[in-house]
MMTF fields as JSON, N, C-alpha, C and O atoms, coordinates in Angstrom:
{
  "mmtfVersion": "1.0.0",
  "mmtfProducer": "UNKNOWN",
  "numBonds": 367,
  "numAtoms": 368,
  "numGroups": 92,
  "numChains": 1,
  "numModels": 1,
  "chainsPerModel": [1],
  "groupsPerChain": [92],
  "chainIdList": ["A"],
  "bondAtomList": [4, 2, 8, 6, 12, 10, 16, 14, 20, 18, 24, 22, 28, 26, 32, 30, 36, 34, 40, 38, 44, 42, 48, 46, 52, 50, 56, 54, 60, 58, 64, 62, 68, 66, 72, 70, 76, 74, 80, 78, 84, 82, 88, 86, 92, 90, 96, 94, 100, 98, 104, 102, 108, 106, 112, 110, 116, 114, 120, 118, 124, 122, 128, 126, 132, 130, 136, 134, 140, 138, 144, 142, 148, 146, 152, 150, 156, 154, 160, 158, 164, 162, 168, 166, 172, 170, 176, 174, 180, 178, 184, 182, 188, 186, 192, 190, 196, 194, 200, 198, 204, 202, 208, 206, 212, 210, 216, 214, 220, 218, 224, 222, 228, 226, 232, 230, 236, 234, 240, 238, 244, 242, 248, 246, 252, 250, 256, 254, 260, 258, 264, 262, 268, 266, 272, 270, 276, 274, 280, 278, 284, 282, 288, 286, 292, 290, 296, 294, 300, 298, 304, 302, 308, 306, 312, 310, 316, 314, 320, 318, 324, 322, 328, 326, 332, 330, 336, 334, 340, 338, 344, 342, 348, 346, 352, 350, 356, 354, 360, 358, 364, 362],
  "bondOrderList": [1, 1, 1, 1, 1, 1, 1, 1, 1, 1, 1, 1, 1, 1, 1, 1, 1, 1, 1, 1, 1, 1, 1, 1, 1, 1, 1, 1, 1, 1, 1, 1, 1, 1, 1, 1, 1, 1, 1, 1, 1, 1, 1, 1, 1, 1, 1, 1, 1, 1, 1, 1, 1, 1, 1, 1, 1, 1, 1, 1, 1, 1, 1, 1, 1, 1, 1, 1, 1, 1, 1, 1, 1, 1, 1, 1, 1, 1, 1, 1, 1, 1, 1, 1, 1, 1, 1, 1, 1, 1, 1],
  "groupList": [{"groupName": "UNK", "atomNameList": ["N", "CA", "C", "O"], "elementList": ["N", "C", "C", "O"], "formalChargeList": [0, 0, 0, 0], "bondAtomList": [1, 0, 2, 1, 3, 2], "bondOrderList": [1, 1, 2], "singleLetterCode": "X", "chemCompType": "L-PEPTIDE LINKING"}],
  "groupTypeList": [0, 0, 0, 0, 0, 0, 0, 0, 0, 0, 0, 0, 0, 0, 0, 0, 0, 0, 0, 0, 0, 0, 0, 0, 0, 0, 0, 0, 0, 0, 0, 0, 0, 0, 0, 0, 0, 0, 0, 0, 0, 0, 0, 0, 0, 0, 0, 0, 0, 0, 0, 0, 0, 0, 0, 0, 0, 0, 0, 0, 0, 0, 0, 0, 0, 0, 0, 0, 0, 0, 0, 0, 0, 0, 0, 0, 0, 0, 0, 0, 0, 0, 0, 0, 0, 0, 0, 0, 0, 0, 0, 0],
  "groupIdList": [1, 2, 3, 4, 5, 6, 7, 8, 9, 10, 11, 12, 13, 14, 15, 16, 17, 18, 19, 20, 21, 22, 23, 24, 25, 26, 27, 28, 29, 30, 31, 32, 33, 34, 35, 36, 37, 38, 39, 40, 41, 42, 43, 44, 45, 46, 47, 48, 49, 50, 51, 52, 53, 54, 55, 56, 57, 58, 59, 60, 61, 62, 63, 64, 65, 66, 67, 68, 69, 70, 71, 72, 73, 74, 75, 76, 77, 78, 79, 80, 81, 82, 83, 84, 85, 86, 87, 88, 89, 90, 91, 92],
  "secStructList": [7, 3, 3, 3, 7, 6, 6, 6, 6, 6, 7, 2, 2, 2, 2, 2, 2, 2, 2, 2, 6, 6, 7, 7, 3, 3, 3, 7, 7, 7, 6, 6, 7, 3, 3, 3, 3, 3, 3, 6, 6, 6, 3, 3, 3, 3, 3, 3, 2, 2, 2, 2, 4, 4, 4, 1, 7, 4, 4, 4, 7, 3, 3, 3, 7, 7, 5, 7, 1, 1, 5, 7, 7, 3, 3, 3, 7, 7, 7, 7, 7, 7, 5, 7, 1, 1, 1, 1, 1, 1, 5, 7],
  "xCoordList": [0.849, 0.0, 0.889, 1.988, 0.253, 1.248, 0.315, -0.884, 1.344, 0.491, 1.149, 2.217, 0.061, 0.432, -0.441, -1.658, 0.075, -0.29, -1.48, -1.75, -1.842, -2.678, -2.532, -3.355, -1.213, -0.494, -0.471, -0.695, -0.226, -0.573, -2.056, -2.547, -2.481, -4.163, -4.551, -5.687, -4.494, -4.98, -4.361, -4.441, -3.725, -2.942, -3.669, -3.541, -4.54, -5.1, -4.393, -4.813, -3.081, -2.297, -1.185, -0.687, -1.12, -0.184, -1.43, -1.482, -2.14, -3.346, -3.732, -3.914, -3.756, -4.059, -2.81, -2.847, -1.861, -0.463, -0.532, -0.312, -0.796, -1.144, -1.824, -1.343, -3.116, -4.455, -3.563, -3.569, -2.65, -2.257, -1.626, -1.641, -1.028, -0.092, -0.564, -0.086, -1.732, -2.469, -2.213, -2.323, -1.857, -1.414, -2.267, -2.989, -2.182, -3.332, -3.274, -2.12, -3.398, -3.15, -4.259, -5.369, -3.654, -4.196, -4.026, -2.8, -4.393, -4.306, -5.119, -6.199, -4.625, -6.372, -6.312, -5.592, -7.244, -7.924, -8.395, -8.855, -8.67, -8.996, -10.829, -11.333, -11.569, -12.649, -13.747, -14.823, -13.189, -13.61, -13.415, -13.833, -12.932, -12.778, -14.306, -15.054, -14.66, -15.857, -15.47, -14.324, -16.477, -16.744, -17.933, -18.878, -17.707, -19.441, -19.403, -18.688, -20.782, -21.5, -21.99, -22.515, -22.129, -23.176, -23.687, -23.109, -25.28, -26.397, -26.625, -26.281, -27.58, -28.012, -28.813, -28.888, -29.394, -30.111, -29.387, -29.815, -27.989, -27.081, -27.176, -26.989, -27.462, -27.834, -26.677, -26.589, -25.77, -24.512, -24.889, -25.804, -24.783, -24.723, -23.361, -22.473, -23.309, -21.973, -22.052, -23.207, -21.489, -20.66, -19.728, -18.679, -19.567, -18.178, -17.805, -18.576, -16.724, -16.707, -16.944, -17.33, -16.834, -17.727, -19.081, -19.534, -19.75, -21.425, -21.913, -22.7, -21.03, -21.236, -21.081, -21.656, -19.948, -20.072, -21.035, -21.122, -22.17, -23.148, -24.214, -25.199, -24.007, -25.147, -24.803, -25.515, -23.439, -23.284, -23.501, -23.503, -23.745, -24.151, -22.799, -21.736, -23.298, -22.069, -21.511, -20.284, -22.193, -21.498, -20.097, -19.383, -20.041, -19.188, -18.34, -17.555, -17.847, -17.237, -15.976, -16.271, -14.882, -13.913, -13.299, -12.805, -13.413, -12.689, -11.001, -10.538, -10.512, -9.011, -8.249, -8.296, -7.669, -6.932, -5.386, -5.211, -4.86, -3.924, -2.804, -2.92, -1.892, -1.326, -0.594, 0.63, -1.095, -0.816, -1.014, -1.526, -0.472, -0.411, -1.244, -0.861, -2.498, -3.489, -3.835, -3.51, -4.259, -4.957, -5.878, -6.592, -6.087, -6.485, -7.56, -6.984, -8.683, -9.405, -10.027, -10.387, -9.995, -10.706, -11.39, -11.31, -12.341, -13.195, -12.799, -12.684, -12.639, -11.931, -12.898, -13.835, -12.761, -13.048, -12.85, -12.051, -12.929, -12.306, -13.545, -14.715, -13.275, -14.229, -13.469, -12.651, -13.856, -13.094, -13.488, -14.672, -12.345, -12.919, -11.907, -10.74, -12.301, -11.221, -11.164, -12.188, -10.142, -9.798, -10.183, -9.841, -10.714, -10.941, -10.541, -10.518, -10.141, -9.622, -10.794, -10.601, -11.921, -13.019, -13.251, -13.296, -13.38, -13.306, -12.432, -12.55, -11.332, -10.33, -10.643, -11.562, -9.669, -9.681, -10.933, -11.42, -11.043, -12.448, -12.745, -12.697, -12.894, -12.922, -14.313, -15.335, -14.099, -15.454, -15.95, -16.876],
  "yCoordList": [-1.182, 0.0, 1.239, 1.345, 2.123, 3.442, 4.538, 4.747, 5.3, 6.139, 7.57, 7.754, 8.567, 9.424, 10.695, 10.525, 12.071, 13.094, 13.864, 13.254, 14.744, 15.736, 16.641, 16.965, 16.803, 17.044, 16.177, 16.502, 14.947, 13.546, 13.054, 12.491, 13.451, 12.967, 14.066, 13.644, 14.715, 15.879, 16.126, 17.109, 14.911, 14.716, 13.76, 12.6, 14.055, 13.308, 12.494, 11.53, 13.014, 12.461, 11.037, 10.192, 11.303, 10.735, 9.265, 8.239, 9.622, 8.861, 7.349, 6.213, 8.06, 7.707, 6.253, 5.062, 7.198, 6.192, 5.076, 3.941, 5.149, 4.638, 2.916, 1.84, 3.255, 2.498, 1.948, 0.717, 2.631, 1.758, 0.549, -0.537, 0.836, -0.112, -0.944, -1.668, -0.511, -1.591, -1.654, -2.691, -0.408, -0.166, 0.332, 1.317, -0.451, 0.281, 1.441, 1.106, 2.493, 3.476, 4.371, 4.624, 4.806, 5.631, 6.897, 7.006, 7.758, 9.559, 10.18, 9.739, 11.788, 12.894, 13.467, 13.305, 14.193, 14.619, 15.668, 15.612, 17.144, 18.327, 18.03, 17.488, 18.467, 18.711, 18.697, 18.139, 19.741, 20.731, 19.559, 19.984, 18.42, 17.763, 17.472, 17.395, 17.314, 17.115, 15.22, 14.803, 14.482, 12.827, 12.642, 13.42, 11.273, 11.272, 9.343, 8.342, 9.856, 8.131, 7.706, 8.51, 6.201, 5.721, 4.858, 4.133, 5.014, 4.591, 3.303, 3.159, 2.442, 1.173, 1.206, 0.256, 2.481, 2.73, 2.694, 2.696, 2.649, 2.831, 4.719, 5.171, 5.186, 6.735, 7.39, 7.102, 8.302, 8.881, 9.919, 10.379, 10.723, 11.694, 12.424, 11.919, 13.948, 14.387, 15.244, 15.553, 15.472, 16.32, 16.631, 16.308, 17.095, 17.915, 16.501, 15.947, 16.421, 15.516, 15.958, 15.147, 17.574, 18.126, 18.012, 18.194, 17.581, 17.705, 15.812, 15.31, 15.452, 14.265, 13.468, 12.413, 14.36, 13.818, 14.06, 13.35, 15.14, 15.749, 14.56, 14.522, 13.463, 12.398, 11.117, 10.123, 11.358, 9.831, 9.9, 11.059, 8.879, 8.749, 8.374, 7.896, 8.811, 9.553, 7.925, 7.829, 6.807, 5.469, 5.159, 4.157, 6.265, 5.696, 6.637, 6.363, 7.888, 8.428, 8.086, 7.008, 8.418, 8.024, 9.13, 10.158, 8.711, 10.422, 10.327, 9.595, 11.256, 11.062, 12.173, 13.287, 12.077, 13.309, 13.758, 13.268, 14.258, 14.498, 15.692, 16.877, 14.879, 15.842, 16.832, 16.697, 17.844, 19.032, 20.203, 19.954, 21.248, 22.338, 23.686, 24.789, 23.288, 22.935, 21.084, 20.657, 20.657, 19.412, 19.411, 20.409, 18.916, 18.997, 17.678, 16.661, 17.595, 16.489, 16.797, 17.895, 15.886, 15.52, 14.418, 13.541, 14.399, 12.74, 12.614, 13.457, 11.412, 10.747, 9.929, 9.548, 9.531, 8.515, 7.996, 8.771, 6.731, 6.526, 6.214, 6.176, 6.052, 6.276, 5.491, 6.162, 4.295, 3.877, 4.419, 4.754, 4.865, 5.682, 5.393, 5.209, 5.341, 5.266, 6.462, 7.145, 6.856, 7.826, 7.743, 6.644, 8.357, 7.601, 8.882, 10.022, 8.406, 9.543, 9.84, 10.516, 9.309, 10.005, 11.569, 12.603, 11.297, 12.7, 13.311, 13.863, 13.836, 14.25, 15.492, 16.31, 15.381, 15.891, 15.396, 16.073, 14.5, 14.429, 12.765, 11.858, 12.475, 11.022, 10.197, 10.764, 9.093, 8.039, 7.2, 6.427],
  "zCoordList": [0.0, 0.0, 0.0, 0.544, -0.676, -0.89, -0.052, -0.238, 1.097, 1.516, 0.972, 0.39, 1.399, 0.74, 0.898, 0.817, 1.136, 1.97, 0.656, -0.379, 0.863, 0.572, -1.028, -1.884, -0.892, -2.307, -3.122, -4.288, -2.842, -3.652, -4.011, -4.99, -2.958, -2.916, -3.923, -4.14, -4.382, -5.081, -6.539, -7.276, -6.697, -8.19, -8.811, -8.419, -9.86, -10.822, -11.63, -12.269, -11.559, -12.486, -12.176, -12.919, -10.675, -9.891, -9.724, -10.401, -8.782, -8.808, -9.559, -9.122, -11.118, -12.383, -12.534, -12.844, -12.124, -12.475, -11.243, -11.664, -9.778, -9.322, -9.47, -9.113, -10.147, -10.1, -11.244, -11.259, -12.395, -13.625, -13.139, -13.717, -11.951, -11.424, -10.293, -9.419, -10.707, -9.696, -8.125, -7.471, -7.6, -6.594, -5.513, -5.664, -4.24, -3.322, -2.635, -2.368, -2.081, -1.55, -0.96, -1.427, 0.234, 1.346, 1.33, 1.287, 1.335, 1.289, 1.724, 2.119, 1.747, 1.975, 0.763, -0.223, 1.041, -0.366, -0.167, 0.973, -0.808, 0.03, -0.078, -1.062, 1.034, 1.103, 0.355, 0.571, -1.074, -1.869, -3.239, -4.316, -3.239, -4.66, -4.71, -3.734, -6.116, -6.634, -6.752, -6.916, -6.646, -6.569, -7.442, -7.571, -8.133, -8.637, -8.111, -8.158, -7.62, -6.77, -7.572, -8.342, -7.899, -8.653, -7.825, -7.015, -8.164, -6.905, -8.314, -9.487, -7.054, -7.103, -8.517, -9.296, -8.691, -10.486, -11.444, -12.599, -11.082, -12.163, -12.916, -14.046, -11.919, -12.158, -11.264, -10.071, -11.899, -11.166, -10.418, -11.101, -9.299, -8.568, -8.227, -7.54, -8.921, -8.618, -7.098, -6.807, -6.562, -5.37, -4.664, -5.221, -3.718, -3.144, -1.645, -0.861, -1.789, -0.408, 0.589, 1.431, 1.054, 2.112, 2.632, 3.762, 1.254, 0.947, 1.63, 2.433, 0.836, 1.142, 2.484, 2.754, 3.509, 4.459, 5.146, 6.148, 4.933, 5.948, 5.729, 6.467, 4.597, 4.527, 5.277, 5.415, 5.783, 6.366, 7.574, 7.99, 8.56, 9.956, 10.703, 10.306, 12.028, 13.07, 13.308, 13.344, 13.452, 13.704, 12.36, 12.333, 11.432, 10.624, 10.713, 9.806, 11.375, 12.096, 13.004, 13.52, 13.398, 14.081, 14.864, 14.401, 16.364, 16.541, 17.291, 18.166, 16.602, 17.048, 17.836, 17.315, 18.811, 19.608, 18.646, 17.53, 18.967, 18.468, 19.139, 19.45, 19.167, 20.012, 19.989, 19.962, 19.992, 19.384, 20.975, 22.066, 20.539, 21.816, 21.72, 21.33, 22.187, 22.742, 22.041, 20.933, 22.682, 22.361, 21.048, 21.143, 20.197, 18.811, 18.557, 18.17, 18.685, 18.446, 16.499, 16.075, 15.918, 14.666, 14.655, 15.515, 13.35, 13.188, 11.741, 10.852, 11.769, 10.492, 9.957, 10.658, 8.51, 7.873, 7.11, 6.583, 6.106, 4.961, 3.835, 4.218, 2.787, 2.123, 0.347, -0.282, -0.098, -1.57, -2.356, -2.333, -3.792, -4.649, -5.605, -5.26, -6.824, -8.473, -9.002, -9.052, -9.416, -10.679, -11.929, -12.367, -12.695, -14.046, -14.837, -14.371, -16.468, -17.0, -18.069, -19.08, -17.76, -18.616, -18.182, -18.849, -16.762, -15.441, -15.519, -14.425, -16.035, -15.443, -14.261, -14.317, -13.26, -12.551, -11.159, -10.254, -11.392, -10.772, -9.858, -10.689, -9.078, -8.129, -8.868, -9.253, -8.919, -9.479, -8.474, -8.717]
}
């Protein structure tokens, strides 16, 4: 598994080369990237990963301290997703 920070997560291109290589990998991704879902109709839905987290429920949530000065709590999650180069620029 290839991990890999925020600057990476945000490379369509890097990404791309990635998945060519059949490679698994972990990253963030800024907020603000646009995703498109495809529901059980086989009907796609596009949005922002911000948008999308306001639909998931708090049991799929994770909360983490971090230690930082003041104390720093976040909630995490993970979420699978492909690159595709029909999208460019864009999560599938």
């Amino acid at each position: 598994i290839v991990l890999i920070d925020a600057g990476y997560g945000n490379n369509t291109n890097f990404l791309k080369q990635l998945e060519k290589r059949k490679l698994k990998y972990l990253g963030d991704v800024a907020k603000n990237r646009t995703i498109f879902i495809s529901k059980k109709s086989k009907s796609t839905a596009k949005l922002r990963l911000d948008e999308l987290a306001k639909f998931l429920p708090s049991r799929v949530w994770e909360k983490i301290s971090l230690p930082a000065q003041p104390e720093k709590t976040v909630w995490a999650n993970t979420l699978e997703a492909y690159v595709t180069s029909l999208l460019p620029d864009l999560w599938l």
